[in-house]
mmCIF file of the C-alpha atoms, coordinates in Angstrom:
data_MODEL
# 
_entry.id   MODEL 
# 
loop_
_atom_site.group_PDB 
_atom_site.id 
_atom_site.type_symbol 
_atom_site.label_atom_id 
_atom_site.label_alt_id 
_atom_site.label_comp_id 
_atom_site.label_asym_id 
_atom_site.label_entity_id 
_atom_site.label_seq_id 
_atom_site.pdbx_PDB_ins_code 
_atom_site.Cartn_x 
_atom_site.Cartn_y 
_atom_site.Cartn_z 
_atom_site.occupancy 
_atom_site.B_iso_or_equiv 
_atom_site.pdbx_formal_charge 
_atom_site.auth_seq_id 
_atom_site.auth_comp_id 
_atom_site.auth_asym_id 
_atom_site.auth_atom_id 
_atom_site.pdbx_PDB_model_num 
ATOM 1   C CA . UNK A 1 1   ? 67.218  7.329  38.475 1.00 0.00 ? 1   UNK A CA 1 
ATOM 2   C CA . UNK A 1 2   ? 65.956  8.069  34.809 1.00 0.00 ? 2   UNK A CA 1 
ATOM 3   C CA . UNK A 1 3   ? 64.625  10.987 33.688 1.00 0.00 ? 3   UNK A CA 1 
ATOM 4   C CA . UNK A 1 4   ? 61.509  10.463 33.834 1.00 0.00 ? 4   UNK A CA 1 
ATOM 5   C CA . UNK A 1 5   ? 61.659  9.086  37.774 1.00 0.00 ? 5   UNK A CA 1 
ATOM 6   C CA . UNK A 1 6   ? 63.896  12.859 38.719 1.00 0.00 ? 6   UNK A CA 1 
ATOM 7   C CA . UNK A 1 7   ? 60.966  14.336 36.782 1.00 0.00 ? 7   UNK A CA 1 
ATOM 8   C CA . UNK A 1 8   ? 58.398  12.815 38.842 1.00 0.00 ? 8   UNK A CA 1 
ATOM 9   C CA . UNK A 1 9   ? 60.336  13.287 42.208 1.00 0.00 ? 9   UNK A CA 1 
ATOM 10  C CA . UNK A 1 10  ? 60.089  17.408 41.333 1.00 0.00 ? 10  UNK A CA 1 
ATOM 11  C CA . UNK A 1 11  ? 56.390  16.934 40.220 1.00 0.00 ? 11  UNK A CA 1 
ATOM 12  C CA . UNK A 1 12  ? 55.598  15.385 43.605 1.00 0.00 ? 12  UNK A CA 1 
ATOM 13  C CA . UNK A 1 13  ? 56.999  18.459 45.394 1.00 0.00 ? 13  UNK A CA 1 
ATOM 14  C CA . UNK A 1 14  ? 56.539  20.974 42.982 1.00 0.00 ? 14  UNK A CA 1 
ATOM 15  C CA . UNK A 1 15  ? 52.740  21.261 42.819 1.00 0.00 ? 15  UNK A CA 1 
ATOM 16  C CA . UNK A 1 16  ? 52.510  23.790 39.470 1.00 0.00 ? 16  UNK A CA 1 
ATOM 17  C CA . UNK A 1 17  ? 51.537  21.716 36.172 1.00 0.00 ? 17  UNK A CA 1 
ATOM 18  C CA . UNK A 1 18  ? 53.070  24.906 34.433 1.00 0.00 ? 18  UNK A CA 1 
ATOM 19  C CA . UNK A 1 19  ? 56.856  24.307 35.670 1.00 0.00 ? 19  UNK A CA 1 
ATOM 20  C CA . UNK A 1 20  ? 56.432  20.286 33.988 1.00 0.00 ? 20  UNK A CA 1 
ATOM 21  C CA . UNK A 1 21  ? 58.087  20.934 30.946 1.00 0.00 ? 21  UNK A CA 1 
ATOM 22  C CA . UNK A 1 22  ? 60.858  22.923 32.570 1.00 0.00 ? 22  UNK A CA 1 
ATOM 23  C CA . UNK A 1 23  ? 62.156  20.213 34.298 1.00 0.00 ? 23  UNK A CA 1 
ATOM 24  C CA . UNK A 1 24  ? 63.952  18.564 32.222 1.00 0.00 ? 24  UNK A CA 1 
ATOM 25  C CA . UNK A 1 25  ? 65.935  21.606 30.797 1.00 0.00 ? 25  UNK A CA 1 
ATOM 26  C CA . UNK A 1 26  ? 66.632  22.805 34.327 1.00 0.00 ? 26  UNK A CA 1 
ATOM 27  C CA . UNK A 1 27  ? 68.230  18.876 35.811 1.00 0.00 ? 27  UNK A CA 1 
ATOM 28  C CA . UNK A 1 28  ? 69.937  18.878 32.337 1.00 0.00 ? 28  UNK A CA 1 
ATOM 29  C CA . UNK A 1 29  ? 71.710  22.038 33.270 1.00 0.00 ? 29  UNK A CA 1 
ATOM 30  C CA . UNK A 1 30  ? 72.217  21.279 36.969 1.00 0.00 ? 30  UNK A CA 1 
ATOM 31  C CA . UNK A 1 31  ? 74.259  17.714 35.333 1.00 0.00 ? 31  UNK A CA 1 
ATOM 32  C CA . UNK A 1 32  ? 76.455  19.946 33.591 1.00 0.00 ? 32  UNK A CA 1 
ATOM 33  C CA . UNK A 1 33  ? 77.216  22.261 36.571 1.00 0.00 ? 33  UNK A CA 1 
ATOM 34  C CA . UNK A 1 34  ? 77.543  18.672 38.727 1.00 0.00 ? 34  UNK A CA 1 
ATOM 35  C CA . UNK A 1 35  ? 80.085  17.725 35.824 1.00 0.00 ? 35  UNK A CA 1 
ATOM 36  C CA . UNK A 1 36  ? 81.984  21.393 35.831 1.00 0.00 ? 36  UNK A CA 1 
ATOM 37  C CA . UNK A 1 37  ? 82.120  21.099 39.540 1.00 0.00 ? 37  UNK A CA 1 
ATOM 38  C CA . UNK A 1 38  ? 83.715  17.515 40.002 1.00 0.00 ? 38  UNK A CA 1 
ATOM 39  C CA . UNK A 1 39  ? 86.070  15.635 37.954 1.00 0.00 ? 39  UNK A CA 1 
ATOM 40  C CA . UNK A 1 40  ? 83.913  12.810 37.346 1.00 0.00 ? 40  UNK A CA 1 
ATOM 41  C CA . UNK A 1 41  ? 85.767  9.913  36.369 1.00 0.00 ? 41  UNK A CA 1 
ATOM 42  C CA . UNK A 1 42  ? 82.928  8.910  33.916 1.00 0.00 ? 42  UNK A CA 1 
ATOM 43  C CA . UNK A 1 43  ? 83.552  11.622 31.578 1.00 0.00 ? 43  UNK A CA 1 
ATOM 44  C CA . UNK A 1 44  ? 87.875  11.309 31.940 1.00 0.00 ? 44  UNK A CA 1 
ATOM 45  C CA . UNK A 1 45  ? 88.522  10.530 28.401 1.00 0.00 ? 45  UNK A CA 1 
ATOM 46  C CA . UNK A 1 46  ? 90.902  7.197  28.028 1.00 0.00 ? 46  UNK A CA 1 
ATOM 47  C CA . UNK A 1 47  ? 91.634  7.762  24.466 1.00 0.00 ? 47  UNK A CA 1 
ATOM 48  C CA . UNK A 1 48  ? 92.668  10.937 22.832 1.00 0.00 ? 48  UNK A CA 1 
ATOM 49  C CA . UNK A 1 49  ? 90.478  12.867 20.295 1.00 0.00 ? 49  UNK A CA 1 
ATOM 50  C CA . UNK A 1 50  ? 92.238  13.368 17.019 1.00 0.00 ? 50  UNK A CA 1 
ATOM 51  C CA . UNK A 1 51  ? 92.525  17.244 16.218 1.00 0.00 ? 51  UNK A CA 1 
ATOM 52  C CA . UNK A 1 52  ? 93.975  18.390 12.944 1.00 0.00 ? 52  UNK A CA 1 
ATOM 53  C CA . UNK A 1 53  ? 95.283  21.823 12.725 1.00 0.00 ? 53  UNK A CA 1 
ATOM 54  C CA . UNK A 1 54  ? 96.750  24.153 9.811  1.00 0.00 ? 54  UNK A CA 1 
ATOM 55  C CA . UNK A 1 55  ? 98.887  26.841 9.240  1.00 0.00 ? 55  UNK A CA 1 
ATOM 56  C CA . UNK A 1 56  ? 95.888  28.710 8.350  1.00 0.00 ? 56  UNK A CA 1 
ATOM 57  C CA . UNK A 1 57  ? 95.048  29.370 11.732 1.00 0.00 ? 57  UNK A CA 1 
ATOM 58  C CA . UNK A 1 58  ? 95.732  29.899 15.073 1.00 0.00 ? 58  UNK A CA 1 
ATOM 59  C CA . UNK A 1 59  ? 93.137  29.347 17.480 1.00 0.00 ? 59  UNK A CA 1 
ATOM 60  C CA . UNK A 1 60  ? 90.434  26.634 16.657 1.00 0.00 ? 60  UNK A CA 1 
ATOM 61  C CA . UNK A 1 61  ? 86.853  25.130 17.630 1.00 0.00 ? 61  UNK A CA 1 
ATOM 62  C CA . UNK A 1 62  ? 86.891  22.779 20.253 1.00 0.00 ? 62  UNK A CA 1 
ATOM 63  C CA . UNK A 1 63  ? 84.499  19.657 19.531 1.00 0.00 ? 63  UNK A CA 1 
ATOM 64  C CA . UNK A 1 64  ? 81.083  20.036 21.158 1.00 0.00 ? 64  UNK A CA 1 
ATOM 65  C CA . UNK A 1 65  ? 82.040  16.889 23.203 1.00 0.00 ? 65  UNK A CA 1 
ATOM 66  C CA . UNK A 1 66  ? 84.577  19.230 25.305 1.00 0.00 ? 66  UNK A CA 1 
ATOM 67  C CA . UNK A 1 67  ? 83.500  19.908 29.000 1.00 0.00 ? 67  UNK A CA 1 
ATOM 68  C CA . UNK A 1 68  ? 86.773  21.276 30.903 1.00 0.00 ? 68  UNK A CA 1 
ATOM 69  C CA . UNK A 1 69  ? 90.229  20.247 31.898 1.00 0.00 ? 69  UNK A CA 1 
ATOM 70  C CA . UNK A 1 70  ? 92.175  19.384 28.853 1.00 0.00 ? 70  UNK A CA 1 
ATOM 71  C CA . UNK A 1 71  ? 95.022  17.284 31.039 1.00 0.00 ? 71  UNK A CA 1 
ATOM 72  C CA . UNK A 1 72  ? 97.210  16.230 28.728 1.00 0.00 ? 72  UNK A CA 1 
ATOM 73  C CA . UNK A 1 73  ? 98.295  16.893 24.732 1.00 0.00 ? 73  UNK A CA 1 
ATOM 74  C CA . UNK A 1 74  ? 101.074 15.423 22.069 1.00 0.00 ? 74  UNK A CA 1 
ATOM 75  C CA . UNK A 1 75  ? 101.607 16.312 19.010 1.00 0.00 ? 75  UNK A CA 1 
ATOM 76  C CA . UNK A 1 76  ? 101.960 14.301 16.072 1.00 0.00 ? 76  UNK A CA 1 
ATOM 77  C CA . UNK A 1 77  ? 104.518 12.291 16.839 1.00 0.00 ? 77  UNK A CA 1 
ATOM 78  C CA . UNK A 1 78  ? 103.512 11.859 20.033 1.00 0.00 ? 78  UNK A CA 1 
ATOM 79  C CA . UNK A 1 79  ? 105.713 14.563 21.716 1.00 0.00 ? 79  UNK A CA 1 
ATOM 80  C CA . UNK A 1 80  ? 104.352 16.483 24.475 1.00 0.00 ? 80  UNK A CA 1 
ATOM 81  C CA . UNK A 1 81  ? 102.790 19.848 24.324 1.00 0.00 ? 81  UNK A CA 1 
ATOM 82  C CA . UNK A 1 82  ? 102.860 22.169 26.999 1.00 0.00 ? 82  UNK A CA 1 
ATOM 83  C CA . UNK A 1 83  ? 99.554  22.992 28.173 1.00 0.00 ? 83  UNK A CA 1 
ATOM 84  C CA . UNK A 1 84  ? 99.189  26.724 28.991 1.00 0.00 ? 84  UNK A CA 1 
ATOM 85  C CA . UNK A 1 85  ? 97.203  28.194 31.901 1.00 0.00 ? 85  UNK A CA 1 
ATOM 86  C CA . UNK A 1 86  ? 95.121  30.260 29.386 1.00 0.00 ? 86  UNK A CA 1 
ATOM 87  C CA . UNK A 1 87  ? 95.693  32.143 25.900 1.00 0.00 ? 87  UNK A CA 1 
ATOM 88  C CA . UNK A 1 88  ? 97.428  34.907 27.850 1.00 0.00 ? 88  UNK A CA 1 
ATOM 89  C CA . UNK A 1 89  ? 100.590 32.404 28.087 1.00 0.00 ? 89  UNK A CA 1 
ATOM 90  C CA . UNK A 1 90  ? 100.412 32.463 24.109 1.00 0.00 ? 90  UNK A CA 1 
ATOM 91  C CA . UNK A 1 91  ? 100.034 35.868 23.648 1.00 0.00 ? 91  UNK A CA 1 
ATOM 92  C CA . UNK A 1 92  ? 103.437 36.189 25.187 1.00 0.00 ? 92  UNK A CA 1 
ATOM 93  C CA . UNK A 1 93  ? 105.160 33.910 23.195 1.00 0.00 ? 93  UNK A CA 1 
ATOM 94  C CA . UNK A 1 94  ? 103.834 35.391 19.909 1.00 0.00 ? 94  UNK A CA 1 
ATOM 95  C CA . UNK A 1 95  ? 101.738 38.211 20.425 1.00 0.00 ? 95  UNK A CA 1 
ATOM 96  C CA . UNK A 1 96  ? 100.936 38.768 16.790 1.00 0.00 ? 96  UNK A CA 1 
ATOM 97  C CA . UNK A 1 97  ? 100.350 34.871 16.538 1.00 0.00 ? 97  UNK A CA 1 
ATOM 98  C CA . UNK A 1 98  ? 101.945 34.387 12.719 1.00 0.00 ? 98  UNK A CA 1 
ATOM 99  C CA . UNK A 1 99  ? 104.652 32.013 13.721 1.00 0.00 ? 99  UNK A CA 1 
ATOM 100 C CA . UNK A 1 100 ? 104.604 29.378 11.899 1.00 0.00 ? 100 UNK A CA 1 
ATOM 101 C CA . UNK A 1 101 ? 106.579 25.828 12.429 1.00 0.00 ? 101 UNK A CA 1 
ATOM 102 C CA . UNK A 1 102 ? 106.717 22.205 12.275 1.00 0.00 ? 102 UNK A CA 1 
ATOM 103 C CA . UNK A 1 103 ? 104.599 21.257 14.941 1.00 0.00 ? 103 UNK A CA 1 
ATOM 104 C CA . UNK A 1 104 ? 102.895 22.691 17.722 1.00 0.00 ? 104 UNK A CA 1 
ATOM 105 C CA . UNK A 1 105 ? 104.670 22.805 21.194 1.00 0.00 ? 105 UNK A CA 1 
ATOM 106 C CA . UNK A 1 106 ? 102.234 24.778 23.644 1.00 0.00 ? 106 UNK A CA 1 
ATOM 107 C CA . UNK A 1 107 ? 98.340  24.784 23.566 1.00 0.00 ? 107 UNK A CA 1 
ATOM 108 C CA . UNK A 1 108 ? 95.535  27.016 25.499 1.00 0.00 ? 108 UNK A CA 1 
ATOM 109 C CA . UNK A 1 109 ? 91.756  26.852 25.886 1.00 0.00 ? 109 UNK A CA 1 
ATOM 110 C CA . UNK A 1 110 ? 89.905  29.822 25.810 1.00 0.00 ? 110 UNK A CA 1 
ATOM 111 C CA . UNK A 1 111 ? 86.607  29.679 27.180 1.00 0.00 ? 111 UNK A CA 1 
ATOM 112 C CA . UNK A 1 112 ? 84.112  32.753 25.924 1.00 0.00 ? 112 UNK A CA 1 
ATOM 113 C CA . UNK A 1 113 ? 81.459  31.290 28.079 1.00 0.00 ? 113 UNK A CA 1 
ATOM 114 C CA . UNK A 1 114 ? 79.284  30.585 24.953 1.00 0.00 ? 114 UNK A CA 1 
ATOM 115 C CA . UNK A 1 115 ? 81.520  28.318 22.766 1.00 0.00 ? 115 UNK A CA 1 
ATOM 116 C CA . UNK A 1 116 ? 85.545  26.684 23.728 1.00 0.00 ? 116 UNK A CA 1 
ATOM 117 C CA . UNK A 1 117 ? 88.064  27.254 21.447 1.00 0.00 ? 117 UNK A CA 1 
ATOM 118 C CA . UNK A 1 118 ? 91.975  25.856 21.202 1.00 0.00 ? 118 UNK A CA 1 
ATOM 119 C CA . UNK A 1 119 ? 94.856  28.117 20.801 1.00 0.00 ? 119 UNK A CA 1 
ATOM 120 C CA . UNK A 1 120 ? 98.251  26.967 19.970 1.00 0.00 ? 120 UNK A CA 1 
ATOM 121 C CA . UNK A 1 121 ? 101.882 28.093 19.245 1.00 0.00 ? 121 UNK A CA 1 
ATOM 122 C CA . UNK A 1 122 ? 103.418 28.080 16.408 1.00 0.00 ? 122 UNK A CA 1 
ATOM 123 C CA . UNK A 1 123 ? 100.990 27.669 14.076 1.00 0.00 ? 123 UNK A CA 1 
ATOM 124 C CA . UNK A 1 124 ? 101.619 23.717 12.131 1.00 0.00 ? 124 UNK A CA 1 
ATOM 125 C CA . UNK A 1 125 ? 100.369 21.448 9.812  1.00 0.00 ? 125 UNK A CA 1 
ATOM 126 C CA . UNK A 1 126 ? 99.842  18.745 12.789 1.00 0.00 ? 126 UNK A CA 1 
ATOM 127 C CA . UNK A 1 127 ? 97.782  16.337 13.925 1.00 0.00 ? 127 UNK A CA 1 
ATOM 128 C CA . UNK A 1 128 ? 97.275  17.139 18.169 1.00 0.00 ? 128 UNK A CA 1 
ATOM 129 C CA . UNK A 1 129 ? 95.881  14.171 20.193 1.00 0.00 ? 129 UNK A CA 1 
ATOM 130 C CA . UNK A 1 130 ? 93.684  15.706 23.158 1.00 0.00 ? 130 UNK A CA 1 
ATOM 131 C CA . UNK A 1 131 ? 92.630  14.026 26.437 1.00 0.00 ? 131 UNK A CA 1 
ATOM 132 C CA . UNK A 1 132 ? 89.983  16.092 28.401 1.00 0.00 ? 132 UNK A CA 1 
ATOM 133 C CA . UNK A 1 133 ? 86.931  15.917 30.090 1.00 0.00 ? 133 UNK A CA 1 
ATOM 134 C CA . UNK A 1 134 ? 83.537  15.350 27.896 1.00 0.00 ? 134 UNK A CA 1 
ATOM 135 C CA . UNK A 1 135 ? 79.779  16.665 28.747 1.00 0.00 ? 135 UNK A CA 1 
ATOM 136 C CA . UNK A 1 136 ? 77.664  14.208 30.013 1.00 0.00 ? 136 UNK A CA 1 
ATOM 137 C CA . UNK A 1 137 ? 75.080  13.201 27.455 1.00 0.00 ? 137 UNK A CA 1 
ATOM 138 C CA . UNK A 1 138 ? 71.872  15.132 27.349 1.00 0.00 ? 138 UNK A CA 1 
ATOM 139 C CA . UNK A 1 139 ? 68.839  13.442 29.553 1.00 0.00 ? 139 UNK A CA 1 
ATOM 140 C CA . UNK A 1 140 ? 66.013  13.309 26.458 1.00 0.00 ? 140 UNK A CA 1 
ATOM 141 C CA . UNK A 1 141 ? 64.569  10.190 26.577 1.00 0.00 ? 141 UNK A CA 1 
ATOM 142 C CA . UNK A 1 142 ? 62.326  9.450  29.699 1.00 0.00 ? 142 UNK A CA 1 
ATOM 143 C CA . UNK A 1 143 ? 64.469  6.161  30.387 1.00 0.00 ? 143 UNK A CA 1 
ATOM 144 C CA . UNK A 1 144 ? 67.652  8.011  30.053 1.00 0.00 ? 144 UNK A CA 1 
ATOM 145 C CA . UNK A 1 145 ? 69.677  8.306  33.024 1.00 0.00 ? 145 UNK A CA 1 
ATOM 146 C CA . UNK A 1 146 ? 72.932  10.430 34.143 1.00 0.00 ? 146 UNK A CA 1 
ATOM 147 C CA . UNK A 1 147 ? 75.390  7.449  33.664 1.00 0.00 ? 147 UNK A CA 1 
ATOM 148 C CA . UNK A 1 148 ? 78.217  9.824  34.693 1.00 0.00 ? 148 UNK A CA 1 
ATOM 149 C CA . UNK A 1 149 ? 77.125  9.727  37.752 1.00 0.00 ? 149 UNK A CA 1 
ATOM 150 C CA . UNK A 1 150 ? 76.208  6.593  40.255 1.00 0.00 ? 150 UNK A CA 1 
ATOM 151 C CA . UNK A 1 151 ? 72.462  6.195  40.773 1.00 0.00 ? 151 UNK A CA 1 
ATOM 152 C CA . UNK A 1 152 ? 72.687  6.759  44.410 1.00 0.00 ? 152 UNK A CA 1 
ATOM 153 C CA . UNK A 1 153 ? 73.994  10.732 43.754 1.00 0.00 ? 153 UNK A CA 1 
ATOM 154 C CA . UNK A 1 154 ? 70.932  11.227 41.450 1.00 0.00 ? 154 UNK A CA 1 
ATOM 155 C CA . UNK A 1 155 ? 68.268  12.193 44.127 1.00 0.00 ? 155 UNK A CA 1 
ATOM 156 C CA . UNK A 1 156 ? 70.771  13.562 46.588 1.00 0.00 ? 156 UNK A CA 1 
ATOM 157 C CA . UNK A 1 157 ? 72.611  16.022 44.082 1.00 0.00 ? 157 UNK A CA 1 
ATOM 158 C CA . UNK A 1 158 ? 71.067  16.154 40.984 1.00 0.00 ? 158 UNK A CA 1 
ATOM 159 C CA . UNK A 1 159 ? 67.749  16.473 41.970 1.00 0.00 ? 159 UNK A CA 1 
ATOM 160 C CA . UNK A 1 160 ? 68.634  18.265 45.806 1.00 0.00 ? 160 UNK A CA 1 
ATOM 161 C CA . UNK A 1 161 ? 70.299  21.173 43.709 1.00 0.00 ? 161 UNK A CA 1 
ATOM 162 C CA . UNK A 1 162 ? 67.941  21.384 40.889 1.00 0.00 ? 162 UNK A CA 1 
ATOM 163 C CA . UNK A 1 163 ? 65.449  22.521 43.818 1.00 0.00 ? 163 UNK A CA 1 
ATOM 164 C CA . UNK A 1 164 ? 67.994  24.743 45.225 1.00 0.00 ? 164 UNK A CA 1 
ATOM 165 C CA . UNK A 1 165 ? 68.935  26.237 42.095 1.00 0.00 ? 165 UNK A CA 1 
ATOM 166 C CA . UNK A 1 166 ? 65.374  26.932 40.881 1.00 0.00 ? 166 UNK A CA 1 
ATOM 167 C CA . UNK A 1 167 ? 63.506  27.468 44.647 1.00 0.00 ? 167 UNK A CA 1 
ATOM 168 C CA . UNK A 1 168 ? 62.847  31.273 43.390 1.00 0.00 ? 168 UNK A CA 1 
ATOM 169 C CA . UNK A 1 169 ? 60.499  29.770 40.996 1.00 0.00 ? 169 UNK A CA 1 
ATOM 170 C CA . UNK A 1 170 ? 59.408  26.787 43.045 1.00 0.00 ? 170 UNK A CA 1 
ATOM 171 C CA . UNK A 1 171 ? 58.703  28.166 46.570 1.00 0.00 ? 171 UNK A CA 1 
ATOM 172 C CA . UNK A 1 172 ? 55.108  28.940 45.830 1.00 0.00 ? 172 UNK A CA 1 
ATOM 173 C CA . UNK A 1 173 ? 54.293  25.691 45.252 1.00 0.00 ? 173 UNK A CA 1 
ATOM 174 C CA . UNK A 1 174 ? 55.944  23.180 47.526 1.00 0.00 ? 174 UNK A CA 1 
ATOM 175 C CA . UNK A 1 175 ? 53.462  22.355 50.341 1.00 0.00 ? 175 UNK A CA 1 
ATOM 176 C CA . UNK A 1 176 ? 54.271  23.668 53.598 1.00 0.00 ? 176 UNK A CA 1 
ATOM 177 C CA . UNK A 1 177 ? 57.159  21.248 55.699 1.00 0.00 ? 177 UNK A CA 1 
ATOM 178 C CA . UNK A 1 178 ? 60.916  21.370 55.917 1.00 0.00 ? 178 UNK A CA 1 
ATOM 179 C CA . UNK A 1 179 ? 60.975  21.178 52.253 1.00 0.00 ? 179 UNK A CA 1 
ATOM 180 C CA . UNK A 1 180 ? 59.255  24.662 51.854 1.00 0.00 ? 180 UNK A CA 1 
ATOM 181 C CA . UNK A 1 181 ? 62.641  25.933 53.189 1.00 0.00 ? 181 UNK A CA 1 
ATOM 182 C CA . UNK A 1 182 ? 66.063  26.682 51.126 1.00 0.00 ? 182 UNK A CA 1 
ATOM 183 C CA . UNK A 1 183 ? 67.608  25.174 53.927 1.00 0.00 ? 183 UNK A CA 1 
ATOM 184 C CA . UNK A 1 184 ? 66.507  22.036 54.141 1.00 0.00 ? 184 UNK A CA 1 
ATOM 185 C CA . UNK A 1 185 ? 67.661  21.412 50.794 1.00 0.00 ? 185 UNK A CA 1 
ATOM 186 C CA . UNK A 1 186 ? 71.007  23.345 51.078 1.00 0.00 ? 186 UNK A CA 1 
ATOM 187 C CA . UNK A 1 187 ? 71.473  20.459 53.646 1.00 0.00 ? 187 UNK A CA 1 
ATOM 188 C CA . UNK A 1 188 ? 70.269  17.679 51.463 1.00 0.00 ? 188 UNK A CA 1 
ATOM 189 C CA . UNK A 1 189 ? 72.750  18.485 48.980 1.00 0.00 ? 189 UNK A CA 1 
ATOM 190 C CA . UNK A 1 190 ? 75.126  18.910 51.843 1.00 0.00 ? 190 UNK A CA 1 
ATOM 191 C CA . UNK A 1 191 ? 74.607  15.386 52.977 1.00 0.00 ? 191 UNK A CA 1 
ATOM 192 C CA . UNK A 1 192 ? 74.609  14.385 49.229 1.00 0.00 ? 192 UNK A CA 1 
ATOM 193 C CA . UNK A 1 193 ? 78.197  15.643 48.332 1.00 0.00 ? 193 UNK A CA 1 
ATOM 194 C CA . UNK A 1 194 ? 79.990  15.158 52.045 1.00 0.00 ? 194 UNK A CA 1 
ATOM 195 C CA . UNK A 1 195 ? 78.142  12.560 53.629 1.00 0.00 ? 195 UNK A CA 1 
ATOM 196 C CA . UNK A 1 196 ? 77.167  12.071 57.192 1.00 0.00 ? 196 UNK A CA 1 
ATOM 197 C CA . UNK A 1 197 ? 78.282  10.653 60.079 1.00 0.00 ? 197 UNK A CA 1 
ATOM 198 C CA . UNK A 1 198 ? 76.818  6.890  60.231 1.00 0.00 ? 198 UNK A CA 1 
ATOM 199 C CA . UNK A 1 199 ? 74.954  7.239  57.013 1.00 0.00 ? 199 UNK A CA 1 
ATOM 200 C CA . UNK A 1 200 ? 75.712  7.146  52.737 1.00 0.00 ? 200 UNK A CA 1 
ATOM 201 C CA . UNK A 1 201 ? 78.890  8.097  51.570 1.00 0.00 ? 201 UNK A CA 1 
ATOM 202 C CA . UNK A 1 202 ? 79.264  11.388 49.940 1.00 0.00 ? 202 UNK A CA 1 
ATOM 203 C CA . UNK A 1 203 ? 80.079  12.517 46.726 1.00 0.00 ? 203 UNK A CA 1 
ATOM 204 C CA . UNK A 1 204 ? 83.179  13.873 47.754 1.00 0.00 ? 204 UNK A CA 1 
ATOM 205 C CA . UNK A 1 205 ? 84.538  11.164 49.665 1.00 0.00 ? 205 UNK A CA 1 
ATOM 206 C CA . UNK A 1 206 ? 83.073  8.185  46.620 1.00 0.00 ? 206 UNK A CA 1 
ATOM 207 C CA . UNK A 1 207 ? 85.505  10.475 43.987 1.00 0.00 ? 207 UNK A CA 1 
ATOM 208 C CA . UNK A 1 208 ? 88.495  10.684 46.461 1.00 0.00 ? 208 UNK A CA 1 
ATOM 209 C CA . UNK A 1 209 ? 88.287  6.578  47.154 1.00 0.00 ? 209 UNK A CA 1 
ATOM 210 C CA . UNK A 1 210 ? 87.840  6.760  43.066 1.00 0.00 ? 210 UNK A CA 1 
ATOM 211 C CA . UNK A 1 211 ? 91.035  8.437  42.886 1.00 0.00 ? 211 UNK A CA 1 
ATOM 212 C CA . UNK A 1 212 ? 92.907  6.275  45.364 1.00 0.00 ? 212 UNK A CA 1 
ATOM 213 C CA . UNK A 1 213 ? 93.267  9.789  47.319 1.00 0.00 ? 213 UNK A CA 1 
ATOM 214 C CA . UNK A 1 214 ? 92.148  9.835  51.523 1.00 0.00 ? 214 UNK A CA 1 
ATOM 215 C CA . UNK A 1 215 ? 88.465  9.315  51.993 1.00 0.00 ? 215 UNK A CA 1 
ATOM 216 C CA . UNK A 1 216 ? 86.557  12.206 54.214 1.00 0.00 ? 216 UNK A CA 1 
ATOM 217 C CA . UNK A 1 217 ? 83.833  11.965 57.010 1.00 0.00 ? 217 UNK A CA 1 
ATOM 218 C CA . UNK A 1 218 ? 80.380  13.212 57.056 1.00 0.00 ? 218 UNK A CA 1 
ATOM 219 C CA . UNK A 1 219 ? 80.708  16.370 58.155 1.00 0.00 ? 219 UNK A CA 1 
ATOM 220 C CA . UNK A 1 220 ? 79.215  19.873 58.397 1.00 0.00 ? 220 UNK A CA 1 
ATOM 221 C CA . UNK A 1 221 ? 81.294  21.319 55.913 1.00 0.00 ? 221 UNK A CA 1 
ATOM 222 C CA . UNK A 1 222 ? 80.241  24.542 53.524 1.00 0.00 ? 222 UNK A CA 1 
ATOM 223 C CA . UNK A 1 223 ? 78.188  23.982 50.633 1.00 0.00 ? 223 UNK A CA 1 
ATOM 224 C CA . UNK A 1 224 ? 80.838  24.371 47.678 1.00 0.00 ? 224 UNK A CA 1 
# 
């Protein structure tokens, strides 16, 4: 689905002309909680990102392009770098952070909530190579679509939890029906990320065939 058809599918249930121009903001932000949620293989980068780094510093800005999950690092010359849980792990190998050497050996992401940044130990005049997982690009265009994601997901979870997420301010105006209740569309987006029994594949089960991993059965398992 495009923008513009999601759009129209909450305009048909959401009867408030008011709430329109909201809608794009609101299934832009439910994409990148889809995106934080899943590892989508979409957004997996297959090339590193180039990311200089100076003695001048020890923690630095993450490219806007980061989402989550940096899975692998080398330095450069191509050695690997241990990836820490979090900065915590560098504060106890250099508390004060001012050692400096000739490359870096261990990394950490710190996320603030409002920007990502990278640590790493020792501080080096090096050139790190990152592999992580990007944001999905912005819906703006009406014929823009969520190409992270496969078409048949965009109505079922995109569009399912936008509802869900924003049913305080839509309630009022969805007509009376099984879609005037949180339920029904707790269990749409259910169905949409596990499935059911004799019907589409789930979410879940398309990214565990995408990861050659054990593929699940419709189910009635918790929403996540």
């Amino acid at each position: 689905m495009t923008l513009a058809e999601m759009e129209q599918a909450l305009d048909l249930l959401v009867r408030d002309s008011s709430l329109r121009p909201q809608f794009a903001r609101m299934l832009n932000d439910i994409l990148l909680e889809v995106a934080a949620d899943f590892d989508l293989p979409a957004l997996r980068r297959r090339t590193p990102l180039s990311f200089p780094v100076t003695t001048s510093a020890w923690l630095w800005p993450l490219p806007e392009t980061f989402h989550k999950n940096l899975f692998r690092c080398v330095d450069g010359a191509w050695s690997p770098v241990t990836i820490c849980r979090g900065i915590d792990d560098l504060d106890q190998l250099d508390l004060d952070h001012d050692e400096v050497g000739a490359q870096v050996t261990h990394v950490a992401v710190m996320d603030t909530g409002m920007d990502k940044s990278l640590g790493v130990f020792p501080k080096a005049n090096d050139t790190l190579q990152l592999w992580f997982y990007e944001k999905p690009a912005r819906l703006v265009k009406p014929d823009n679509a969520p190409r992270c994601l496969p078409a048949e997901f965009h109505d079922r979870v995109l569009v399912s939890k936008c509802v869900i997420k924003n049913f305080q301010y839509f309630t009022d105006f969805i007509e009376d029906g099984p879609q005037k209740s949180l339920a029904y569309w707790e269990g749409q987006y259910s169905k949409g990320l596990y499935g059911s029994r004799g019907g589409d594949i789930g979410l879940i089960n398309f990214l565990a065939k995408a990861r050659g991993g054990p593929r699940r059965h419709g189910g009635r398992d918790p929403l996540p």
